[in-house]
N, C-alpha and C positions, 0 to 999 in steps of 0.2 A: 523536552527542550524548552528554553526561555523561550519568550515572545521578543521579536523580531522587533525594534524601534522603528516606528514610521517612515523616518527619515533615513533610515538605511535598508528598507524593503527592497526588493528588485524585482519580487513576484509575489503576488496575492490569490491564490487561489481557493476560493471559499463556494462550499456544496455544490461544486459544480456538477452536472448532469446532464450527462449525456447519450442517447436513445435511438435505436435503425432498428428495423426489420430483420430478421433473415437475409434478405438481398442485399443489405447494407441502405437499404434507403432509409433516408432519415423521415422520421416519425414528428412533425411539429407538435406542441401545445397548446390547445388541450389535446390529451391522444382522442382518437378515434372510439368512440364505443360498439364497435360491431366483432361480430365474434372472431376477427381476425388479429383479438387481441395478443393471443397465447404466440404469434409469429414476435411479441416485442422483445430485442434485445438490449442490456443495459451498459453500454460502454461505458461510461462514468457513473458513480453511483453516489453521490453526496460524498465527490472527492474534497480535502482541503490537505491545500499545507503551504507553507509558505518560504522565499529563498532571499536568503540575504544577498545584498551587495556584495559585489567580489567572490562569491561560493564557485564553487563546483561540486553540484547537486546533483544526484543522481538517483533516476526512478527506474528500478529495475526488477523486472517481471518476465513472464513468461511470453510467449509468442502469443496474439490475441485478448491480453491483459488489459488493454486500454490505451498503452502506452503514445501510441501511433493517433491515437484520438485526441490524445491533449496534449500533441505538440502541432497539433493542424488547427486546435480553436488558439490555443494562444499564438499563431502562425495568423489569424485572423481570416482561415482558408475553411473552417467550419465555425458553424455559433453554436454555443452550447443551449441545451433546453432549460438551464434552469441554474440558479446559483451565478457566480459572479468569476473574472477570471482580469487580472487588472497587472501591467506592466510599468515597473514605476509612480504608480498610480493613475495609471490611463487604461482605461476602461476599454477591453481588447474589439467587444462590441461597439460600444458608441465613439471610441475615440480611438479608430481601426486603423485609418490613416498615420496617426502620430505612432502608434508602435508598431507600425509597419517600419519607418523611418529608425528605431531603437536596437530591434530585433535585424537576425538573418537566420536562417533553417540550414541545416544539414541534415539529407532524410536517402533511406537506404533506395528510395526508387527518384533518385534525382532525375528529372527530364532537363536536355540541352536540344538543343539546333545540331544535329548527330552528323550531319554532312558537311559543319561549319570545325574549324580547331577549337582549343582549348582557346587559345589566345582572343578567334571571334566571339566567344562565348562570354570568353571573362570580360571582353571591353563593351561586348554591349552590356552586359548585367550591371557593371559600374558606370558608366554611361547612363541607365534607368534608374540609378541612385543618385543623380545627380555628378558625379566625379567627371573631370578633363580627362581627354584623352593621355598627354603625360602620365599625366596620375596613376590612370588605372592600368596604362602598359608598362609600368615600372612597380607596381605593389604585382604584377601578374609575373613576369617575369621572376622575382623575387620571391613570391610562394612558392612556383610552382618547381623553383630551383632547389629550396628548402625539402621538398617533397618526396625528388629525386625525379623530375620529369625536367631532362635536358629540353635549349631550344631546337632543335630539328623537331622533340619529339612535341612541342608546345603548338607546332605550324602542321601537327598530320591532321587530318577531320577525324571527328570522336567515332565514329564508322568505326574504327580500324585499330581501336586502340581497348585494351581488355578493360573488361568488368571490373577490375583493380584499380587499373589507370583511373578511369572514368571517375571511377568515384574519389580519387586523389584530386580531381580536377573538382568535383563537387564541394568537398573541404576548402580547396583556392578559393573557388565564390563564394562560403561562406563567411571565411575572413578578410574578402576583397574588402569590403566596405566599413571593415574596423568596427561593429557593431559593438552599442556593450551590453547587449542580451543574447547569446549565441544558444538555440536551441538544436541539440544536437541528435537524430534518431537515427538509432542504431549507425553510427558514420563510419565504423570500420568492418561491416558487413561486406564479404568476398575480397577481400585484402587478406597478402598472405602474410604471416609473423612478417618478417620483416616489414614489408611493408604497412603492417598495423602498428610496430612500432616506432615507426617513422611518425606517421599519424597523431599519436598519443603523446610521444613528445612535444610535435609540433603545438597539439590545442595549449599543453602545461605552458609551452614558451610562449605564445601568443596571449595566451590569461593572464599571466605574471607581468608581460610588457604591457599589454592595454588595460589591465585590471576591469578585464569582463567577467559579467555574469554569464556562467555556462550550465544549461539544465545540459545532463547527457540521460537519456532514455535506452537502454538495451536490454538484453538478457543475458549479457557477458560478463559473469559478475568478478570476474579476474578486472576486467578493464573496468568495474566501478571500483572496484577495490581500489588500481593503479590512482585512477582521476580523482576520487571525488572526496568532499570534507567533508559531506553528509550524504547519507541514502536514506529514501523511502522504498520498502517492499512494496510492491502494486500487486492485488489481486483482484479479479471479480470484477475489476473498475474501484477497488477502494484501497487506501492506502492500510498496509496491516499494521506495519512497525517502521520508524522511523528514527535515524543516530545515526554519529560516528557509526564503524566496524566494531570497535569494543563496547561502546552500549546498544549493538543489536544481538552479539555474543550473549552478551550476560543476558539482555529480555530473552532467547531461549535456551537458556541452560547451558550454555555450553563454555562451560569455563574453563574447559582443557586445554592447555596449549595444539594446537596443529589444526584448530577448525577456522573457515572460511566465511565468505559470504553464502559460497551454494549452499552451508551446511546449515545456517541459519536459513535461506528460502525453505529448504527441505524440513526441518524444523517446526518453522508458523506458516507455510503453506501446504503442505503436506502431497507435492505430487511434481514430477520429470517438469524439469525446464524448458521441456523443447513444445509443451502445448497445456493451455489452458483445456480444464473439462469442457467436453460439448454446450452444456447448457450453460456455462459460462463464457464462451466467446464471443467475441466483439466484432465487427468491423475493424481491422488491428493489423493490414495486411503493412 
């Protein structure tokens, strides 16, 4: 792929490296020299790649691939050990605060205030962005209508409302606050077809109207297909192969009409979608 002009980057991410335990504990720099070395795990492994303004980018791997790890340091909710990791050229480390303000997460284990509604939830999160009360209970209403979550069901406490719902409501906060860096992991995990496709529309319409930058991180490679203008394979914590859908075909042979994304993972990764090998997994939950 061409290099990315300066001035229309959206993400920089260069040898990033990222390192836990077995337990998931993180490992700082320098490591440890004592024979508790061999428990080190490699989440990221001298990742790079880079996302244009206005993409819809898609990093998609296996379950414990890393995926979940490099949307929580560019989330500025871990640091990476090593390498560099920069949001419109702001430096996720040192200048955490300012892309915090850029960025918003969509992540498959969203936590809310579970005894509060949808509606307490979404007005205080825009509220802590800085938004008026108008404001944020009229973009709320408005999501969560698009969503298919009428208002009686906007006013029940997230208690009481499924594993679907929930996360339909997690989606609304993501786009409550209009971000133009929307990092999305795994966001249509426990949604049923329909309502995944509710979801998958919604992010295309929301892109297209705010002309965000959307990373999506999954293992769903139908839904990177649907969304995204470029994918990177993730494995091992590195990125394998990176294009369009028709230039990851042809990097693995597969020029025949009726093949996929999975058939390309299966291809240059060589092993079931649903888990990285043991000695390759991450802290990825």
């Amino acid at each position: 792929m061409s290099e990315i002009p300066q001035s229309n980057l959206a993400l920089d991410v260069r040898v990033a490296i990222k390192r836990f335990d077995t337990r998931g504990i993180h490992i700082p720099l320098p490591w440890s020299r004592k024979k508790q070395d061999d428990k080190r795990v490699v989440a990221l492994d001298d990742l790079s790649f880079t996302v244009a303004r206005g993409q819809v980018f898609g990093i998609v791997g296996s379950n414990g691939c890393g995926k979940s790890t490099l949307v929580r340091i560019i989330s500025t909710l871990l640091y990476p050990d090593g390498g560099s990791i920069s949001v419109f050229g702001h430096d996720v480390v040192k200048e955490s605060e300012t892309v915090r303000r850029l960025i918003n997460r969509v992540s498959v284990e969203a936590s809310f205030f579970r005894k509060l509604s949808p509606l307490e939830n979404l007005m205080f999160s825009g509220q802590t962005y800085g938004l008026d009360r108008e404001t944020t209970a009229a973009r709320t209403f408005a999501i969560l209508a698009r969503l298919g979550i009428d208002e009686e069901q906007v006013l029940r406490p997230l208690e009481q409302m499924s594993r679907g719902m929930q996360q339909k409501v997690a989606v609304a906060r993501g786009f409550l606050t209009s971000p133009i860096v929307l990092l999305l992991d795994e966001p249509t995990t426990g949604l049923d077809p329909a309502s995944k496709r509710q979801v998958q529309e919604f992010i295309m319409e929301l892109h297209a109207e705010h002309d965000a930058t959307v990373l999506l991180a999954t293992h769903d490679m139908a839904e990177a297909e649907k969304l995204c203008d470029q994918i990177s394979i993730m494995a091992g914590g590195k990125i394998v192969a990176s294009g369009t859908l028709p230039e990851l075909l042809r990097e693995a042979g597969l020029t025949d009409a009726g093949h996929g994304l999975e058939d390309v993972f299966l291809q240059l990764v060589g092993h079931a979608l649903d888990e990285e090998p043991e000695d390759k997994k991450a802290d990825d939950a």
